[in-house]
N, C-alpha and C positions, 0 to 999 in steps of 0.2 A: 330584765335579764339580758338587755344589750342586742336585742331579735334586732333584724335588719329586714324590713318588709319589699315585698312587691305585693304586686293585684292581678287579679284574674278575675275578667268579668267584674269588677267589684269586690272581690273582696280580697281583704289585707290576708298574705300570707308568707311566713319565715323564710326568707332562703338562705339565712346563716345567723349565726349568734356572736355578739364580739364578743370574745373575751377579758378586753381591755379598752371598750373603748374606741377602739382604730377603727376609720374611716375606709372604705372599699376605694381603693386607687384601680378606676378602671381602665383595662386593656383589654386588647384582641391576646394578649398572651398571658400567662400564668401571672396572677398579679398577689398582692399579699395579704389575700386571705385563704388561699392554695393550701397554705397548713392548717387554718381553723375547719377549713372544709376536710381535710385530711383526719381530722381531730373526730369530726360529728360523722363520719364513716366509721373508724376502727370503731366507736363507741357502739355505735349499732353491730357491727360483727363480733365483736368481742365480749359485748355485754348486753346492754339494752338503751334503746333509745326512743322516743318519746315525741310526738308531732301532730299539729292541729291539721287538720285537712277538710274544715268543714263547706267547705268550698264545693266539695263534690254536688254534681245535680243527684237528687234522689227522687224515685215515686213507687207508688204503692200500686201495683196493680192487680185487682183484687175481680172477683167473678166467677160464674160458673163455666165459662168461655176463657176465659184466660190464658192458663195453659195453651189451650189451639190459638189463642191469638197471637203469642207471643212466639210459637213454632211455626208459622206462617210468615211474621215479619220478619224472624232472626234465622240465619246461617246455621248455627249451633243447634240441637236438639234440648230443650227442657231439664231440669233435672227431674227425677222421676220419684226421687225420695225426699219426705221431707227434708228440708236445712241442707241439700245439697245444693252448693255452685256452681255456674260456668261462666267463662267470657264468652259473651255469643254480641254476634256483628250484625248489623241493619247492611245490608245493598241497595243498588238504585237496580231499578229495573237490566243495567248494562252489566249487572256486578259489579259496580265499584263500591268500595268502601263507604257507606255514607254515616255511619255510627260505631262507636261500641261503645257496648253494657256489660255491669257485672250483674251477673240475676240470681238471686236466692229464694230458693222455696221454700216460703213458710208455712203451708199447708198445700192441702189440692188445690184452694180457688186464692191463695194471697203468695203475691209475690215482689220482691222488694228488687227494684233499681237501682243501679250507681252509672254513672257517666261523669266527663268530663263537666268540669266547671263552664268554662267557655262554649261548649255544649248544648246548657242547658233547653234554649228555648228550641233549640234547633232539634233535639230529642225528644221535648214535648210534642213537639209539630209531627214529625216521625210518627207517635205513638197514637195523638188524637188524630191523623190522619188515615195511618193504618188502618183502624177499627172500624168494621161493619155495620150496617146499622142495626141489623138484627142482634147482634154478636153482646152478650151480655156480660160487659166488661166496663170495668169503674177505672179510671183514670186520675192519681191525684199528684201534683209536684210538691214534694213533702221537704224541698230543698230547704226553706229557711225552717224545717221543724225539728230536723236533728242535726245534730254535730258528731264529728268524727275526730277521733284519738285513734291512733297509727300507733301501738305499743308493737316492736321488734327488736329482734335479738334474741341468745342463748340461753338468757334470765328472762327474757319476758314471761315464760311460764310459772317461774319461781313470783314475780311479782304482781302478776294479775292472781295467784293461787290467794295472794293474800287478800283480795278483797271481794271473794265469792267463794260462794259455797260449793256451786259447779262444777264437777271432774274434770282438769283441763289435759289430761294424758292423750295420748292418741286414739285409743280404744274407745276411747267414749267424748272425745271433741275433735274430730279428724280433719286435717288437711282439707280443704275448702267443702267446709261446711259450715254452718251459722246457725246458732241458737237464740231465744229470748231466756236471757239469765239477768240476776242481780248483779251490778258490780257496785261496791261502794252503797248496799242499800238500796241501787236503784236502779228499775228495769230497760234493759241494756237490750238492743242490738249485737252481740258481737259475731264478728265474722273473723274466719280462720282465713285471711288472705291480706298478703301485701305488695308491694311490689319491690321491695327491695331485696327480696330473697334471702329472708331470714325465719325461723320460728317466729311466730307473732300475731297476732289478731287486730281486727280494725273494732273498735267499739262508737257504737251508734247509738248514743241516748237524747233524749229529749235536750234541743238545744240549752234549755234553760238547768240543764245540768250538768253542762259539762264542763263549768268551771268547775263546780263538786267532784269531779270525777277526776280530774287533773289532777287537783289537789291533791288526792287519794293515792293515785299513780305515782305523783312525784314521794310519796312519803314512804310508800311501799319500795320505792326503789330505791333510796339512800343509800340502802345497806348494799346495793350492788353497784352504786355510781353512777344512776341511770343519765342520763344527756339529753337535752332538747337537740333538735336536727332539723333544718330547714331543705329547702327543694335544691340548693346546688348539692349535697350530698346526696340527696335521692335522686339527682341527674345520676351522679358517680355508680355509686348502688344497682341502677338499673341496668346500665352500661355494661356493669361488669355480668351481668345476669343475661345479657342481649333479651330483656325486655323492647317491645317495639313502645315508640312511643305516639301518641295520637296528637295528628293534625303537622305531624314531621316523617316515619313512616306510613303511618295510614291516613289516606287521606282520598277524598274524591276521585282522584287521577287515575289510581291504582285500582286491582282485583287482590283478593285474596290469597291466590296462585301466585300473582308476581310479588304480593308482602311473605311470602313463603309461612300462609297462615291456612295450612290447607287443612292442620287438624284439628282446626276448629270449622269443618265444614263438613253438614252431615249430610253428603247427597244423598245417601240411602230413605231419607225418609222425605214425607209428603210435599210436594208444591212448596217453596220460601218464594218470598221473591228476589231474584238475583238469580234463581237455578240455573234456569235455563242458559243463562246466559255464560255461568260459568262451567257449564257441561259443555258447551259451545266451544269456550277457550280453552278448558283440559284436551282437546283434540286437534286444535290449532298451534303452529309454531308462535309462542311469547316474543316479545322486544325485550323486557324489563324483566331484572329479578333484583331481589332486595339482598343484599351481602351483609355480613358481621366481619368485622377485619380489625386487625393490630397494625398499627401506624408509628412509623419508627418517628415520632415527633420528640421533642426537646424540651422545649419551651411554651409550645400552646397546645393546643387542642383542637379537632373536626366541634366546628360549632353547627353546619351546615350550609350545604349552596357551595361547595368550592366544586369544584371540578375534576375529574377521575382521566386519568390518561392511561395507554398502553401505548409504551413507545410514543409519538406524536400525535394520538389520533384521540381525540377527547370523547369518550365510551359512555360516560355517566358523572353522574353529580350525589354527593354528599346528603345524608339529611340530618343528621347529628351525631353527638359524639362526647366522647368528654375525659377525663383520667380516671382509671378505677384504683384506687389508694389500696387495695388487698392485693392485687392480682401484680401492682406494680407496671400497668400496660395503661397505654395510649388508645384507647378504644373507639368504634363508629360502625357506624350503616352508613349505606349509600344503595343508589339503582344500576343498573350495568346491564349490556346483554346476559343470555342467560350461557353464553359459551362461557365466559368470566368469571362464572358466581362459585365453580366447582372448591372447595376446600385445598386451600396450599397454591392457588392462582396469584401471582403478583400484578399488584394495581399499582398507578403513579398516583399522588394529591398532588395539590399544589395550595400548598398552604401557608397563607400570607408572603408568598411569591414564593417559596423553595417546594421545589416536587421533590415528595418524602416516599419513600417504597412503602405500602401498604399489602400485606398477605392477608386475603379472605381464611377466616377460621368458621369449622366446620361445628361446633358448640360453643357453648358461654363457658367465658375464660374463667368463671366463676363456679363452684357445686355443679357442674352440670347434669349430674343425676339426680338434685334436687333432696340431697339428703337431711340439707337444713331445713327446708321446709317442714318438712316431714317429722324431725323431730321429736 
């Protein structure tokens, strides 16, 4: 189908499809495949689109302890209902960023994991280190056992309705929440979350099914012209969502506060680790704050690492960035003081040597009420 691979951690993954053929003529600047990635965005926001992501690390974490184990290690509070999600973050004792997970509860005592690819072993370590020894909690990296399909877009409901039985409306499959359902036949994982910020579900089947399930997807979708999509669209996609992205905004260096990820931080509830630390900083003047900004750029794009000026005096640095083909803007993050970060503040780049005016925005230049989600 003309897929164009990279890797992660090992394993092959899409980041565009050719349509013809052509070869990626690489640059620091917009080079030509700018429109096919332009191409495998609208197709997601306007319709639906279609992506293997089996890469993710997964684990099972399962127990009568569970729950309190995993409200102890993480920032975030538990879901409390079955098949409810959240993103919740691991700290180092200092609060810095040293993980994030998507966690779903499948009952009281099973709960299911997602992290980064590149991740994985570094999350296992996290998790089997974490754990008590009295604390009666099962541990299993279930990465190579299932696979994942990224179904998003307008239609994706219209075309996952077609191969289960399962109420996929609101009412009864809600916005990040996760069920075990049939899809195609067969017992599915699906979860109500992406990150491209569209209606859409992630499906989690037994690896050894998901080329069957693919299959299924692509045939169900014809009638609405669904598209395969690779990860430079889902760079774009996110961008336009100001999604943070991991191990470029969050990463070691940083707290939580200065990634302006504070509502995912439930100091209200019992001892995590990192609290203290970040009760500590909430009362202290910050250095660093993380910014969303529009970039009067031309021809490239914030890849990351360029440098932030005011006037001549170099304030902060970049951490990525990319074109959002819907919104028509030049999008990025970067760190700054936090006098700089305020909504409608002007920053200098300097981008492959021209310092371009960059304005901090105060939401995602995309749905910022989140209505597509929602769907």
């Amino acid at each position: 189908k003309g897929c164009v691979y990279t890797q992660t951690f090992g394993w092959e993954r899409p980041k565009w499809f050719s349509p013809d053929g052509r070869d990626e003529q690489y640059s620091y600047r917009r080079n030509n495949v700018f429109d096919v990635v332009r191409d495998e965005c609208l197709a997601v926001r306007d319709r639906v689109g279609v992506l293997d992501l089996s890469g993710f690390a997964k684990y099972d974490v399962t127990g009568s302890d569970a729950e309190a184990f995993l409200n102890r290690l993480c920032a975030n509070r538990m879901p409390t209902r079955d098949g409810g999600v959240v993103l919740a973050h691991i700290l180092s004792g200092r609060g810095r960023i040293a993980g994030e997970l998507t966690i779903t509860r499948l009952s009281a005592d099973r709960f299911y994991l997602l992290s980064a690819a590149g991740a994985e072993l570094r999350d296992l370590d996290h998790l089997l280190q974490g754990r008590r020894d009295a604390e009666q909690v099962e541990i299993r990296n279930v990465t190579d056992d299932r696979g994942v399909l990224v179904i998003a877009g307008p239609k994706s409901r219209d075309v996952l309705s077609e191969l289960t039985d399962a109420p996929l409306d609101s009412a009864n499959f809600r916005w990040l929440t996760g069920q075990e359902i049939d899809v195609a036949g067969t017992p599915t994982r699906v979860l109500r979350v992406n990150y491209v910020g569209e209606l859409g579900w992630e499906l989690h089947p037994a690896m050894s099914d998901l080329e069957k399930i693919y299959d299924a997807v692509l045939e169900a979708g014809q009638k609405h012209d669904i598209a395969d999509f690779g990860l430079y669209a889902v760079n774009s996609l996110r961008i336009e969502k100001a999604y943070r992205g991991w191990g470029a905004e969050l990463t070691n260096e940083v707290t939580m506060l200065d990634a302006d990820m504070a509502r995912f931080l439930k100091l209200d509830k019992d001892d995590f680790v990192g609290k203290a630390a970040t009760v500590q900083q909430a009362s202290e003047e910050r250095t660093l704050q993380l910014v969303y900004y529009e970039i009067e750029a031309t021809d490239s794009d914030v890849r990351g690492g360029e440098p932030i000026f005011v006037g001549e005096d170099c304030i902060g640095v970049t951490t990525s960035g990319g074109y959002g083909h819907r919104v028509g803007k030049s999008l990025g993050f970067g760190y700054v003081p936090p006098g700089n970060a305020t909504a409608g503040s002007e920053l200098d780049i300097d981008l492959l040597g021209e310092r371009l005016r960059a304005t901090v925005l105060g939401e995602p230049a995309y749905d910022p009420t989140n209505d597509r989600l929602r769907a």
